[in-house]
N, C-alpha and C positions, 0 to 999 in steps of 0.2 A: 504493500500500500504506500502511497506516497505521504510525503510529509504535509502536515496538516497547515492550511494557509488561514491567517486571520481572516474575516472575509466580512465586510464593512460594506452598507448600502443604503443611499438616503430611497425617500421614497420618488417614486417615478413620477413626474411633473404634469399635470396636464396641458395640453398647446392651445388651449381657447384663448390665451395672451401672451405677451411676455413676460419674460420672471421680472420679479421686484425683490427690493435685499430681504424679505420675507425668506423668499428659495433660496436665495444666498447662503443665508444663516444658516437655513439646514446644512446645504450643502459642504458648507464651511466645519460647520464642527464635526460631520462625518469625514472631514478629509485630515483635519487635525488629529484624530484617532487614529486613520488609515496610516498619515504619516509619522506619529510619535510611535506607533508598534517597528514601521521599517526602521524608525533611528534605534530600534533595540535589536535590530537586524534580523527582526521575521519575517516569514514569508506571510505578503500581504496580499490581498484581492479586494478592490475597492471598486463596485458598480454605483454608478447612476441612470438617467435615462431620462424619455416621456411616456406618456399614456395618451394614447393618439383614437384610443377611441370613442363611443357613449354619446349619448344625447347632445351632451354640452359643445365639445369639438362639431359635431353635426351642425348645428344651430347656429354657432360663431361663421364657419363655413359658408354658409348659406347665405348669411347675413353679408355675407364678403362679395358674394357672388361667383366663388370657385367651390369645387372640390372639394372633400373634407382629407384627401389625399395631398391636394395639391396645398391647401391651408396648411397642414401640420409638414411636410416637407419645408417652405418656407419659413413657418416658424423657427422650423428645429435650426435649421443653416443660418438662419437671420438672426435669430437670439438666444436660442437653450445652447446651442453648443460655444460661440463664441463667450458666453456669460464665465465660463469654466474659466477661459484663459484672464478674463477682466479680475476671478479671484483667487487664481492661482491654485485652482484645482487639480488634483494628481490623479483623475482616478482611471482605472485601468481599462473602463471598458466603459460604452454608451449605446445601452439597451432603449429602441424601439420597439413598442408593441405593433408597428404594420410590418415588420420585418417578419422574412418568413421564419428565419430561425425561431421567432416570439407563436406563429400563430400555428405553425404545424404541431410542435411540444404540446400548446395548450388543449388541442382538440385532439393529442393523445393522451394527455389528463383528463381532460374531461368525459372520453369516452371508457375510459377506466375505469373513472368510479360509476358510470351509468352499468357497465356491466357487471360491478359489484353490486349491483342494486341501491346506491346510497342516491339516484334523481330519479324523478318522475316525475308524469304530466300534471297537470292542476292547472287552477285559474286565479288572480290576484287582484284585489281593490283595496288602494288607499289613496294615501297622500305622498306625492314625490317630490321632491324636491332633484330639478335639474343642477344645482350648482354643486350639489355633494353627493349624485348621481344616485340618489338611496331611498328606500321606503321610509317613510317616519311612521313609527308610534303615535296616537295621539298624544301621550306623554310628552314628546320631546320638540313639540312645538309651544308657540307663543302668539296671543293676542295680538293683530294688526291696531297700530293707531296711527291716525291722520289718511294720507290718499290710502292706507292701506287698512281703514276701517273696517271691521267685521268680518276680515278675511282672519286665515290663520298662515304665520310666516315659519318657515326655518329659522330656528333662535343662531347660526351660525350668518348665512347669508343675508338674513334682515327682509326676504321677500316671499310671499305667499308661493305658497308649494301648491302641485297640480294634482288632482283627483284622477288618479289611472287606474284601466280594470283592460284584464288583459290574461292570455289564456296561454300560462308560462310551465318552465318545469322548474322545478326544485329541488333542491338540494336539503339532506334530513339533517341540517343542522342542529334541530331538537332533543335528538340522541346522542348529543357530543356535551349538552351543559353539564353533565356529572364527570365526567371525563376531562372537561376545562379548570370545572373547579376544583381538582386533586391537583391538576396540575398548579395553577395556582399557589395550593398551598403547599407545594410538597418542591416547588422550585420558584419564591417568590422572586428570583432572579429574571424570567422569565418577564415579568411587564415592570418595568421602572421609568420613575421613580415611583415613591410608595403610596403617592397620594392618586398614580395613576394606576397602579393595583387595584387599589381600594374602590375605586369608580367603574372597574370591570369587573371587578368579583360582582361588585351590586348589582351591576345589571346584568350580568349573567341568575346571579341568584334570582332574578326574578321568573328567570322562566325565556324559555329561546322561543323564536318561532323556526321551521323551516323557511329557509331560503330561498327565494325567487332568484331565478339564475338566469335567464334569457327574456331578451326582451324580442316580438313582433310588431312595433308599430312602425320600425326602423330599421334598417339595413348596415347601418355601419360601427361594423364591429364584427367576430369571428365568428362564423356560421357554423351553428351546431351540426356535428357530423352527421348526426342521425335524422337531421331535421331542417333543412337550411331554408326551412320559413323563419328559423329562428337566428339571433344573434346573440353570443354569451352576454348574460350583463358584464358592465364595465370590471365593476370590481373582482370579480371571477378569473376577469383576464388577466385584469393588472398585476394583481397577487404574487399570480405565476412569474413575473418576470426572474424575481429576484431566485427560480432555478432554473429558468430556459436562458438564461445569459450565462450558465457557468458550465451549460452541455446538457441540463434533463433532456431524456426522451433521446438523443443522440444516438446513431452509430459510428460517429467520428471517434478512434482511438483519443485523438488530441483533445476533445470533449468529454469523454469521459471520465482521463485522467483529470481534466481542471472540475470536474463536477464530484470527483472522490476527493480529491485536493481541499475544495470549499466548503460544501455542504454539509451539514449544515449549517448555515451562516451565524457570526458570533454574533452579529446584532443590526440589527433593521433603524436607522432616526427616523422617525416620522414627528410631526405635527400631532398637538393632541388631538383635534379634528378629524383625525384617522385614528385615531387608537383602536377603536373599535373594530374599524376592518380587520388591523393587521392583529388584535389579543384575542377577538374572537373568530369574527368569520376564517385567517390565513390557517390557524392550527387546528381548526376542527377542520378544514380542507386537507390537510397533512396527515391527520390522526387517519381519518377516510382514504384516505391512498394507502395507510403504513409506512408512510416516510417520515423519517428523523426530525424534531422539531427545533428551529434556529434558538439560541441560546438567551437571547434579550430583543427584545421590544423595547425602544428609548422613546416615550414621550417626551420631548421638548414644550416648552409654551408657547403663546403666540408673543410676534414682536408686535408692540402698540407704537402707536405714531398718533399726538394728540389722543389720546386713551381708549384710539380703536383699534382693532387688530387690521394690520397689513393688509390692501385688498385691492385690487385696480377697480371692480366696483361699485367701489365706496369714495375712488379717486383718492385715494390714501397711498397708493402705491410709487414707490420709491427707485427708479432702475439703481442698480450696483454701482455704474460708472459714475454716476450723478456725485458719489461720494469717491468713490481710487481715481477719477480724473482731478481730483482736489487733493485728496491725502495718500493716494495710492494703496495699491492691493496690501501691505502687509499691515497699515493701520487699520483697516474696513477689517483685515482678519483678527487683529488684537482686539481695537475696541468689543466686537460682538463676542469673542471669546471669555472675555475680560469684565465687561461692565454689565453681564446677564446673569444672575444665575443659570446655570444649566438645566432646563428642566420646570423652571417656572417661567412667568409670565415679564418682559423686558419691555422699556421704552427707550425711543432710538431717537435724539434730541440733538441737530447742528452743533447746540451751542455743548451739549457734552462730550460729543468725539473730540469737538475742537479744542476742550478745557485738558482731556487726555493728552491730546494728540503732542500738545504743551509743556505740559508738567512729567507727563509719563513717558514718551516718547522721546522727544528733541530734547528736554533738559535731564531726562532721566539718565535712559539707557545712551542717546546719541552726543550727549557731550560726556559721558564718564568715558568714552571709546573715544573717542576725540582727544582728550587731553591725556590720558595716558600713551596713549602714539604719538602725539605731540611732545610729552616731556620723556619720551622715549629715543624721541628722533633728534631734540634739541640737545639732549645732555647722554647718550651713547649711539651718535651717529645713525642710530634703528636700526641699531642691533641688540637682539633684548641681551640684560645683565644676566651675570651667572647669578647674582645675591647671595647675601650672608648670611650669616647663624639668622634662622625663625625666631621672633616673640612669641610671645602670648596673643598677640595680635593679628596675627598673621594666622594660625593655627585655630583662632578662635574664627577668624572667614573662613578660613577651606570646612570649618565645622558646618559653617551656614550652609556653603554648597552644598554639600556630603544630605546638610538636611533638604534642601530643595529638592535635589535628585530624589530621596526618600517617599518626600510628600507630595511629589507632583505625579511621582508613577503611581503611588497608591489612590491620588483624585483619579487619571486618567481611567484607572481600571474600573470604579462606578462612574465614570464620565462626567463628573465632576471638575469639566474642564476649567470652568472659571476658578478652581479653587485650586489646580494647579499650575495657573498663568501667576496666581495670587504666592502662591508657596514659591516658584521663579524669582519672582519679583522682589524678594526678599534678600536673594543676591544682588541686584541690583540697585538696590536705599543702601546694604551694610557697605557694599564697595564704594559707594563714592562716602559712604560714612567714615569708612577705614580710609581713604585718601584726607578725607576734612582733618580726624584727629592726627595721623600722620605728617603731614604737610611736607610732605617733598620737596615741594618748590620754596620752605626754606632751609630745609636740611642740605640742598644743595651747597647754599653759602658756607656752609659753616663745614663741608667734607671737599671740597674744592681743592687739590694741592695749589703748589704755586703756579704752576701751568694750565691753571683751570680743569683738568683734568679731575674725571671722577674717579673711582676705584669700580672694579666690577664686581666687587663682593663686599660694601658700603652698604648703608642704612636706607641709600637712595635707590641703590641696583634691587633691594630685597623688596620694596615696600611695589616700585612697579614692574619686577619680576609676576609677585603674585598678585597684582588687580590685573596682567595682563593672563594670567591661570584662570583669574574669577572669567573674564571676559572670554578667555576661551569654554568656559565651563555654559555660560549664556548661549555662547554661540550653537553648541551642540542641544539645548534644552529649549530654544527658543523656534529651533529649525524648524519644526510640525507648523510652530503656529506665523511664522515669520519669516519665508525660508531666503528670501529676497535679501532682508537687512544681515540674516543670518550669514547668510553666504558673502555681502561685502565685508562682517566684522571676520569671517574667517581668511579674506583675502586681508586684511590688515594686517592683522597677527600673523601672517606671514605662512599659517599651520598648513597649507595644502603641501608643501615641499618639506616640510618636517614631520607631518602625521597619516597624512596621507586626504584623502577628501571627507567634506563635511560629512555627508552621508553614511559614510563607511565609522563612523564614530556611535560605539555603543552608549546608549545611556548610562548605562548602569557605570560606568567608568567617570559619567564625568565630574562627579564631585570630587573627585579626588587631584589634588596641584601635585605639578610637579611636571607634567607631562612636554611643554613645549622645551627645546632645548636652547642654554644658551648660542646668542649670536645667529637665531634668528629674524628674518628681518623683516621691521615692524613700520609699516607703510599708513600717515595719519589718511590719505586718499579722501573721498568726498564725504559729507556728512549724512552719517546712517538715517537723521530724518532731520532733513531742512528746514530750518523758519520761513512758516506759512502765513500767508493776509489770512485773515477770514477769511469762510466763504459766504456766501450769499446764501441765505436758506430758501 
């Protein structure tokens, strides 16, 4: 069997618009994960994608006056796939639901469990909501007010949902809620965070219905094999993606192995707004096959803007560039990393990135790099010092790294990413801490021979020997979420010719100094984050 790949996927986008830093963020912290596992030098597998089918794509389409073909080709080329490169996204592979590889797998799944007996025919009346492509409960709606009096709305999308009756097949979802909720309790690792658990147990404990799985009033989307007056519903297909991208259903050697390699996958980010699909409907679709179930479900919260959640809808919507054309992709990835909890509810505010972008950025991390290369380059030509006998001082920083490394792998691993940007960041306050009470810059005067000359194992050579060790220890801890500024501070410090490349640098190592060698050469080069006008909101 081959070795086992971490295997990291946000959820598949739909093309009715373009992305807004809504999909970003997701996007973002599942590639932060993808990439802090490869800096511990695993093997990784990171999908993304779209969902190119369903009522809503049709409709958008229509309204365009193309194709719902030609509409989601355009978008995907025009905005979903270039959005990646605007945030510097790594990931390995970009799954299509019209692709065939997507739609032959699914109608080998689906005809699977119909010959297990788990679908059949029936007929369905309620209340649809097109924009979350899904039957509502009366439960999970809400009282219209104003033009939308009297009616009843989707409490996500804010607009009256449609009354559908229609002669579907089903899927015996109802026979899976005892079986969901062992799972549940017996692996609450499975749906996180805890408060997204707790919202699914509840509504499973209430009782499932069977699942409508095909719609007839519409053609696009993948035609039931047994029946191709039908199209599978949306989310039936979409699901699939995240095993028909890593080979299910395959008889390509080369798919097979990356599907023994992946599967099952360590963790799915979605939006809370799918929790649902993916903790109830994906794994009682998995249990109904007997296939292995992926390890986590990561609800994330919504990003608010003015105290509504992200939405082009709503005209709330925000493009990515609109901010990396101003502060660039590695700030757009710190601040959302950084200033959200992970997993609860965030607001994304001009004037806050810009107050980060300030304090934490350019005067944090990018002038502590800056002046150490700078009194590296002024006072040993930028070539680092050999330094002398350790302090107390010096040993009490590498203590701090030693701790960062610690507390940022053990955030990463409940995805706790803001809390290991935060536990990071704690090497870089104590280092420019440890340069304030140091002060180099007058211990020069006073270690100076008569020739100006310093000594290379002086009080001067030791103190930025090791802010430039903190700094290389940043550089490798920072790579996931910053790989841009990461990679200029590694071209500074000189380390690709003494250590070899960024990438190639375990985590687990870097708390520990010592590693660059002297004479070194330590280049100040252009500044890791520039002072910025405002921007205009």
């Amino acid at each position: 069997m081959p070795e086992s790949a971490f295997y990291a996927t946000t959820p598949i986008y739909y093309v009715n618009d373009a992305p807004h830093i809504g999909h970003a963020y997701t996007t973002v912290a599942a590639d932060v994960v993808a990439r802090w596992h490869r800096q511990r030098q695993e093997d990784v597998w990171f999908l993304t994608g779209t969902d190119e089918h369903g009522q809503k794509v049709l409709r958008t389409a229509e309204a365009n006056g193309v194709s719902p073909q030609a509409w989601a080709d355009r978008l995907v080329e025009a905005e979903w796939e270039p959005v990646l490169d605007t945030i510097d996204a790594s990931n390995d592979d970009f799954i299509r639901t019209t692709q065939e590889r997507h739609t032959t797998r699914v109608q080998a799944f689906i005809s699977d469990l119909h010959d297990k007996g788990e679908i059949y025919a029936g007929s369905y009346e309620g209340p649809y909501c097109v924009g979350c492509e899904e039957y509502k409960l009366p439960g999970d709606l809400v009282e219209g007010t104003g033009e939308y009096a009297g009616e009843q709305l989707c409490p996500i999308h804010g607009k009256p949902v449609e009354m559908l009756a229609e002669q579907n097949y089903f899927f015996r979802m109802s026979a899976y809620a005892d079986r969901l909720l062992a799972l549940y309790e017996e692996h609450p690792e499975f749906v996180q965070p805890a408060s997204a658990r707790n919202e699914v147990v509840g509504f499973v404990r209430q009782g499932l219905q069977d699942l409508s799985i095909s719609r007839s009033t519409f053609d696009w989307g993948v035609p039931i094999p047994w029946d191709d007056k039908h199209v599978l519903y949306v989310w039936f297909d979409a699901l699939l993606n995240y095993m028909t991208a890593v080979g299910y259903g395959s008889e390509d050697s080369a798919d097979q192995e990356l599907f023994a390699r992946t599967w099952p996958a360590d963790v799915h980010f979605v939006g809370k707004d799918i929790l649902r699909f993916h903790a109830v409907i994906w794994p009682a679709m998995l249990m109904a096959a007997g296939l292995p179930l992926p390890t986590t479900v990561f609800a994330h919260g919504w990003l608010l803007v003015g105290g509504e959640k992200m939405s082009k809808s709503k005209l709330t919507g925000i493009a990515p560039a609109q901010i990396t054309d101003h502060f660039g992709s590695d700030a757009f990835r710190y601040y959302f990393m950084r200033a959200i909890a992970f997993g609860q509810d965030g607001s994304f505010s001009w004037e806050d990135i810009s107050a980060r972008y300030t304090s934490e950025l350019a005067n944090g991390l990018g002038n502590l790099a800056s002046r150490v290369a700078a009194m590296i380059g002024k006072n040993f030509g930028g070539a680092l010092p050999a330094g002398g006998a350790r302090t107390d001082a010096e040993t009490a920083l590498e203590a701090v790294a030693a701790r960062a490394v610690g507390d940022a792998e053990a955030a990463i691993d409940r995805f706790a990413i803001h809390e290991a940007l935060a536990a990071v960041w704690t090497l870089v306050e104590e280092t420019n801490g440890y340069l304030t009470v140091q002060e180099p810059w007058k211990v020069v005067k006073t270690e100076k021979d008569d020739d100006g000359a310093l000594s290379d194992d002086g009080r001067v050579a030791t103190v930025l020997g090791t802010a430039a060790e903190a700094l290389r220890s940043l550089a490798v801890l920072l790579n996931p979420v910053m790989p841009q500024a990461s990679a200029k501070l590694w071209d500074l410090l000189g380390a690709e010719a003494a250590l070899g490349a960024l990438a190639e640098q375990p985590v687990a190592s870097a708390g520990t100094f010592g590693a660059l060698p002297a004479g070194t050469v330590v280049t100040k080069g252009e500044s890791l984050f520039p002072r910025l006008e405002d921007p205009e909101a």
